[in-house]
N, C-alpha and C positions, 0 to 999 in steps of 0.2 A: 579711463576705463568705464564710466560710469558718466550718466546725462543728467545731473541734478535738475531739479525744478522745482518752484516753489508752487505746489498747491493754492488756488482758493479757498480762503478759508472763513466759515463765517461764524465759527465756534469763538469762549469765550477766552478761551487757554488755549494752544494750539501745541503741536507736538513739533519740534524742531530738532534743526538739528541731533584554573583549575588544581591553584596554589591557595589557598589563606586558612590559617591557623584553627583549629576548634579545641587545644588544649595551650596551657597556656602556662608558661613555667613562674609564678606571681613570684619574684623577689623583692621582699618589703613590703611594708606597710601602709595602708594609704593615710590622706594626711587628716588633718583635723583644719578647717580651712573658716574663718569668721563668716556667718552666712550676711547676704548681701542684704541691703535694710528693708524692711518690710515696705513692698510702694503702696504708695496711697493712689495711685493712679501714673499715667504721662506729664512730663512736666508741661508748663507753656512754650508753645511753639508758635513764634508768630508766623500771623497767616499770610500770605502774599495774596497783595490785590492780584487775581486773575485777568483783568481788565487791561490794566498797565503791564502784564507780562505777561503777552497773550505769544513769543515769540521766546517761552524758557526751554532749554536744551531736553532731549530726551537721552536717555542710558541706556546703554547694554552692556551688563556687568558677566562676564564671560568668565567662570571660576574651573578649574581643573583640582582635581584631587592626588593628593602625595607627589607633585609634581617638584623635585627637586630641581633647585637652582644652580647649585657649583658642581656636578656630577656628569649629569645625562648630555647630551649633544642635543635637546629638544627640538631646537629650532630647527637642525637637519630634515624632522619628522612634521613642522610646519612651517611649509612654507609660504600660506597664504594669511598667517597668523603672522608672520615677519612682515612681509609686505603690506599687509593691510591695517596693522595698527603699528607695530612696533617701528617699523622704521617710517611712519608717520607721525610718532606721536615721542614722548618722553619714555625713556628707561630709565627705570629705576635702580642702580646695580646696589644697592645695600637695602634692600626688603628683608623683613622678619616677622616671622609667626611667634609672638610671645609664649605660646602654648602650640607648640605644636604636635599637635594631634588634631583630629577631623574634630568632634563637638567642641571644644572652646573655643577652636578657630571660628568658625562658622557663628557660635556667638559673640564672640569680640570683633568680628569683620560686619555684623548686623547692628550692633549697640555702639560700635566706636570705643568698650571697655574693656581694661585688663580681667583674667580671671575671676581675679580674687575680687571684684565690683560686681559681676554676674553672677558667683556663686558657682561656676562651672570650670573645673581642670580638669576633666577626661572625660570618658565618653558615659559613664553611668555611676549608679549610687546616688549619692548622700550630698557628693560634689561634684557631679557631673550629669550628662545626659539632660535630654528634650524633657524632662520631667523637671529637673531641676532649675533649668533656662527658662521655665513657665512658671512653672511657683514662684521666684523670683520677683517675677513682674517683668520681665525684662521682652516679652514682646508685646506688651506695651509703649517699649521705648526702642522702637528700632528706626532705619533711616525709612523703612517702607512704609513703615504707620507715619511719620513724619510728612513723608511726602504723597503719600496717598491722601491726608489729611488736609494738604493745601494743594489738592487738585490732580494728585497726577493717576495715571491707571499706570497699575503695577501688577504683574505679573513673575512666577515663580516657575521656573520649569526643571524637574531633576531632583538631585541630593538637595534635604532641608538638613538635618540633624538625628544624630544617631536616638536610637531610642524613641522616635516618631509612631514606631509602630504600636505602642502599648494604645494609640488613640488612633486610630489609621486615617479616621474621617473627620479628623482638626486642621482646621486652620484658622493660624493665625492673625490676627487683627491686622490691618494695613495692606493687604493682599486684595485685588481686585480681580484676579483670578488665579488660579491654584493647581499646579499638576506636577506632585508632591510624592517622590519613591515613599514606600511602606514598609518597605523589607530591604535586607542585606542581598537579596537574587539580584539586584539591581547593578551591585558589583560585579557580577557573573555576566554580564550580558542579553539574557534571557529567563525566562519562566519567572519574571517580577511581575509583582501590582503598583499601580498608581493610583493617587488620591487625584483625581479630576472635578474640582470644584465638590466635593462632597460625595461622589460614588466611586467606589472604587473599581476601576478596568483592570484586568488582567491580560498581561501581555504573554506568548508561546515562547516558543524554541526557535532554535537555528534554521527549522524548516522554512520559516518564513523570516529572510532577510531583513525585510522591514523590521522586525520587533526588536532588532538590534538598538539597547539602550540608546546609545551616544546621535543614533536616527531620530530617535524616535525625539530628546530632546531639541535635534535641531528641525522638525518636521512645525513642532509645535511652537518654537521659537519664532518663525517664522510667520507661522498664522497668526499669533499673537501681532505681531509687529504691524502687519498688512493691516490687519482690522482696527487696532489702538490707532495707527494713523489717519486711518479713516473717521475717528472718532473726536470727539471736542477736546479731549487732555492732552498735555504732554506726557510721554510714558516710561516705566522703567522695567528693562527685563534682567533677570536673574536667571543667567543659563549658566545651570551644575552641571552636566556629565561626572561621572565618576571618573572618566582617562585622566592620569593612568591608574588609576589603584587596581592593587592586586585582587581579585585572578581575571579582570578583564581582559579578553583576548581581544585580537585585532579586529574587526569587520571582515566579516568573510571574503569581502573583494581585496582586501590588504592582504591578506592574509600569506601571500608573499613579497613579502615588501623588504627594504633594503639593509635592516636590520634582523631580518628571518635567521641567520647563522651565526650573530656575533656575541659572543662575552660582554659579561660588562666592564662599564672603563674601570683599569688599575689605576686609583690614587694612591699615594706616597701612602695613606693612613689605609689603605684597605688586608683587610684580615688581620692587620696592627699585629705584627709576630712575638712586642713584650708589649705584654698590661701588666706589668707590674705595676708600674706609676699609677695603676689608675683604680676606682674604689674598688672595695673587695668584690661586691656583687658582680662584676664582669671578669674579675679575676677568676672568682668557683665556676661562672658560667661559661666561660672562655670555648673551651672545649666541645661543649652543645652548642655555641654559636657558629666556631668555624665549622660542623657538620651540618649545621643548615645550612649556613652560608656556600657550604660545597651544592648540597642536595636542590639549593632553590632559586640560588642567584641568579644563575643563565636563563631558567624560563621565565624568571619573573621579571626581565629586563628585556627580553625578547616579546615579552605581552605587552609591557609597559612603553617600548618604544612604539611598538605595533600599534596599539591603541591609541595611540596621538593621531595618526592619519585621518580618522574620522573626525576625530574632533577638532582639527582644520577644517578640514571641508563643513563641518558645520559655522564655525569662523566665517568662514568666505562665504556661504549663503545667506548668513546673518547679514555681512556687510552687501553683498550685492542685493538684496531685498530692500536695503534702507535707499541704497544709490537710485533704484527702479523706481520708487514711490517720493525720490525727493526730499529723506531724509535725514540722508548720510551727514552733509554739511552743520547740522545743527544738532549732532547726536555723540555724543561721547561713550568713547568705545572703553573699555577696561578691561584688561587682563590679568590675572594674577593665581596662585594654587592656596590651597586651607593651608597645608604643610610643606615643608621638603620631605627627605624620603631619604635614606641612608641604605646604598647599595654596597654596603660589606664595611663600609668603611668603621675600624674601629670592632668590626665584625659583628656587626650590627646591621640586621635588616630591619626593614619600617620607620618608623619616625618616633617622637615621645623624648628624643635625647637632646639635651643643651647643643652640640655640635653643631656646627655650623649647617652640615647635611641635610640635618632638620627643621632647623630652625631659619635658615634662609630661604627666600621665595623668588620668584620670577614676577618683577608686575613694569606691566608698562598701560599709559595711558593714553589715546589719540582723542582727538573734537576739535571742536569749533577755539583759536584762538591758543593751540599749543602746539608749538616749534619742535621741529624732529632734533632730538638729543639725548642726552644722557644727564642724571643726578646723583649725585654721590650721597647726598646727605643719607642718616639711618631714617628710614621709615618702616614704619609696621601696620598691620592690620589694623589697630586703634584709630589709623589717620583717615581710614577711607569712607566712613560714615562720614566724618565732620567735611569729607571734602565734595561728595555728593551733595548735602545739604547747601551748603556754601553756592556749590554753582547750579543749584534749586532756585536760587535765592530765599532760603527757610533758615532760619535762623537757629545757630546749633545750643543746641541744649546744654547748661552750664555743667551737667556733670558727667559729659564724655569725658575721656580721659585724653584722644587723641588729637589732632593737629591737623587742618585743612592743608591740604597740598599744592592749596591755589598758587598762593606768591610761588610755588617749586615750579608749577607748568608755567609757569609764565615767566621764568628768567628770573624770577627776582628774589633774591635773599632776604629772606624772614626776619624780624627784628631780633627773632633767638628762637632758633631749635636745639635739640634734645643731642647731645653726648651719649647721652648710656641707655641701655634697655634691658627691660623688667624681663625675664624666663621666668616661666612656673609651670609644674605638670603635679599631678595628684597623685601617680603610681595605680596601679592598678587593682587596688584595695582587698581587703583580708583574704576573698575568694578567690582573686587574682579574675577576676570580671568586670571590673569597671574598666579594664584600659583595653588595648587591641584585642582581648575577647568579643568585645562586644561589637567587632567585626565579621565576627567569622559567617562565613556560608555554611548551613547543615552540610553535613557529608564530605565534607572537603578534608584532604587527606595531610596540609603540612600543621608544623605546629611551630606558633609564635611564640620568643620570649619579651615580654615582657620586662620594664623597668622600675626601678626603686620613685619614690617620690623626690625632688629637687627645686630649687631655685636656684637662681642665676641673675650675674649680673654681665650685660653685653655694654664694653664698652669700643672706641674707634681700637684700641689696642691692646685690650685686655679681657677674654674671658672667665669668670671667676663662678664657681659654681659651689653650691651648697647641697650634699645629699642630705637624705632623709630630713629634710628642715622642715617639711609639711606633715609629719607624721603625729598618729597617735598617741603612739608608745615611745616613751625612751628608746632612740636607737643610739649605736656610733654614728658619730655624725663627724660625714670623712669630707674633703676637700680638693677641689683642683684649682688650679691654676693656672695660663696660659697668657704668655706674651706674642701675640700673633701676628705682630712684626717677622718676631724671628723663628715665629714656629705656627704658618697659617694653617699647618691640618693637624694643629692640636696634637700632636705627641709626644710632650716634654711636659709632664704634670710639677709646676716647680715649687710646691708642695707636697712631692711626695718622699721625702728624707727632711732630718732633722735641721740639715746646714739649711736647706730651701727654705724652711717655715721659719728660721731665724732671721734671714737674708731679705724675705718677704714680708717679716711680722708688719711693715711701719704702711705699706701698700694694703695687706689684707685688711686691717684693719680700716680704713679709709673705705674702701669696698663695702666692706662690711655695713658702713655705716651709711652706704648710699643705697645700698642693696635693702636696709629695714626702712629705710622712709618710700622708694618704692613700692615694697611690700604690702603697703598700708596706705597708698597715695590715693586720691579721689578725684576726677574732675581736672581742675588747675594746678592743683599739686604734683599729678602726674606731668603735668607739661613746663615744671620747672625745674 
């Protein structure tokens, strides 16, 4: 398909290869969470001679938003996203968003750390949000400042982090160039502003097709790429589009496209007919759930598949601009979503919930030196810092938390990977505003519920989940449990009766005790 060739090059580094919520029903508390240690600055990152690796690979880290992994039929809705990395490159079938929700994700996929290291569980407050992620110190210590650091141009284009907009005309350290949403219109499709290197542009309405968000990332994705190649670094871009998050609609040229009339998929757990088993807070809300779940599902599935088509087609111009200029072969491709996304399942829209819905992701990776297949192993968001870096050749900072994926693209079994994994969410605190509130678009007419605060622990066969364990206040602190052998969409809570928690006591507690050293892990600890 594509005529690679290699540039002359005499630089010193070279380059290679009309739905979302504005009320918001808060159940529970949010939590009280250790704040993350004061930095004294970036750690040491050694520098790579430029000189001697004048032939380092370039990135194009391609993220989608609320893109559920065990649900939707995505790949139906791309097909040039399948062909052009995925079945080029490594699947990953067991991804996970330790926090899944849009701000933590986005900073533990930027830092390589869990939550509770960054000081961010949800999208605002005290323990969450772009306010929080900055106080921190934590972009300071991201793979862009790393690798911006020893040479590369990096570029942002799209969603940065919720809560961006209290500063609209920041950015970031490690960024070599910057075109940065400022507002939630961004989700909407039209009438947003960008932060372009420091001034902010305003973009129209559906009058003018161009201003269609998911365009206009891959407009600028592109120019980026053409000019970075042209230039002396190896480069990394960071194309967010919002597809699919809610209420983006399709691109007015999709806008009858093949999923225009359908439902969404029935899973065995969807609208969950008894919650009994499951904690009270879903049990009082039950009710208000399946009446959203009636009132919002079908459009918000029909926008959501909808909106993938563009954001292929910016996929495939991504890849056919590298192939055109010669640097497809030396550029590793990535794909992956912040969250999953729960279409009814459990009766549950949006994301925020330990279930798999949410908390599983879609990532696959293609480049220079990795074999088209599949991975089983757990991998999460934590891994993908340390493994950019790695095949930077920058050497990764001792207090990631996550795990380079290299030896995984390459065939080879790691001396010891991770069994279990760390969940956390913060809940959506006192006001019931720090969590999928602080999504919403003005004037938009449905209304989100919101989730209690939790931990969790994911293991190959056991998910085991802790409510209100992040909390302020004394709450009841209620429990699930899940053998996902024999019950993979979670609806057999086998701690919800007396015989069960007697049955289970010798397992819970074992959990238990893996799930606090977790909780409090740093760096190395996390990867033992």
């Amino acid at each position: 398909m594509f005529a690679p060739y290699r540039r002359l090059r005499t630089r010193a580094c070279s380059g290679v290869a009309s739905l979302l919520g504005v009320t918001t029903l808060a159940i529970g508390i949010i939590s009280t969470v250790s704040p993350a240690p004061d930095p004294s600055g970036p750690p040491s990152v050694a520098t790579v001679n430029a000189a001697a690796n004048d032939d380092r690979p370039n990135f194009v880290f391609v993220l989608a938003d609320d893109l559920d992994q065990t649900t939707s039929p995505y790949w139906e809705a791309m097909p040039y996203t399948a062909s052009l990395i995925r079945d080029k490159g490594m699947t990953f079938t067991n991804g996970f968003a330790p926090t899944p929700i849009c701000c933590p994700a986005r900073g533990t996929i930027l830092t390589g750390k869990y939550g509770h290291n960054t000081g961010v569980l949800t999208n605002a407050g005290d323990v969450g949000g772009w306010a929080t992620f900055a106080a921190n110190g934590n972009e300071e210590k991201t793979f862009a400042r790393y690798l911006h650091d020893t040479g590369y141009d990096t570029a942002l284009v799209g969603k940065y982090m919720n809560g961006i907009d209290d500063d609209p005309t920041h950015i970031p350290p490690g960024w070599s160039e910057w075109y940065g949403s400022v507002d939630n219109f961004f989700y909407t499709g039209y009438n947003y502003a960008l932060n372009e290197n420091g001034t902010i542009v305003d973009y129209g309405g559906p009058e003018n097709p161009a201003n269609y968000s998911t365009d206009v990332v891959a407009a600028k994705s592109t120019d980026f790429i053409r000019r970075a190649a042209a230039g002396d670094e190896p480069f990394f871009l960071y194309a967010a589009s919002t597809a699919p998050h809610l209420p983006l609609p399709p691109a007015p040229r999709y806008a009858d496209n093949p999923f225009a009339d359908d439902a969404a998929p029935r899973t065995p757990n969807f609208n969950e007919p008894d919650v009994s088993d499951k904690p009270w807070w879903l049990q009082q809300s039950a009710k208000a759930r399946s009446a959203q779940l009636a009132a919002t599902n079908g459009p918000d599935y029909r926008n959501r598949m909808g909106s993938l088509y563009a954001f292929d087609e910016m996929v495939r111009g991504i890849v056919e601009t590298l192939g055109s200029i010669g640097e497809l072969d030396n550029t590793y491709l990535v794909f992956t979503s912040d969250n999953g996304y729960n279409l009814g399942a459990h009766r549950l829209i949006g994301k925020q919930a330990p279930y798999d819905e949410s908390m599983r992701v879609p990532l696959v990776i293609a480049g220079p030196g990795i074999e088209h297949g599949t991975d089983g192993h757990m991998i999460a968001h934590i891994d993908l810092a340390p493994t950019f870096l790695e095949l930077a050749g920058v050497s990764i900072p001792p207090d990631v938390d996550g795990q380079s994926l290299v030896p995984l693209l390459h065939g080879e079994e790691p001396a010891s990977w991770r069994t279990d994994l760390l969940g956390q969410y913060a809940g959506p605190g006192v006001d019931g505003k720090d969590g999928i509130a602080s999504e919403a678009v003005g004037k938009a007419t449905a209304v989100y519920l919101d989730i209690p605060p939790w931990s969790g622990l994911r293991t190959a066969r056991y998910l085991y989940v802790r409510w209100y364990d992040l909390d302020r206040s004394p709450q009841v602190h209620e429990h699930e449990l899940y053998d996902l052998n024999a019950d993979p969409y979670q609806l057999t809570n086998l701690l919800a009766t007396p015989a069960g928690k007697v049955q289970n006591a010798a397992l819970v507690a074992d959990l238990d005790t893996r799930l606090n050293e977790l909780a409090t892990c740093s760096g190395a600890t996390c990867r033992s």
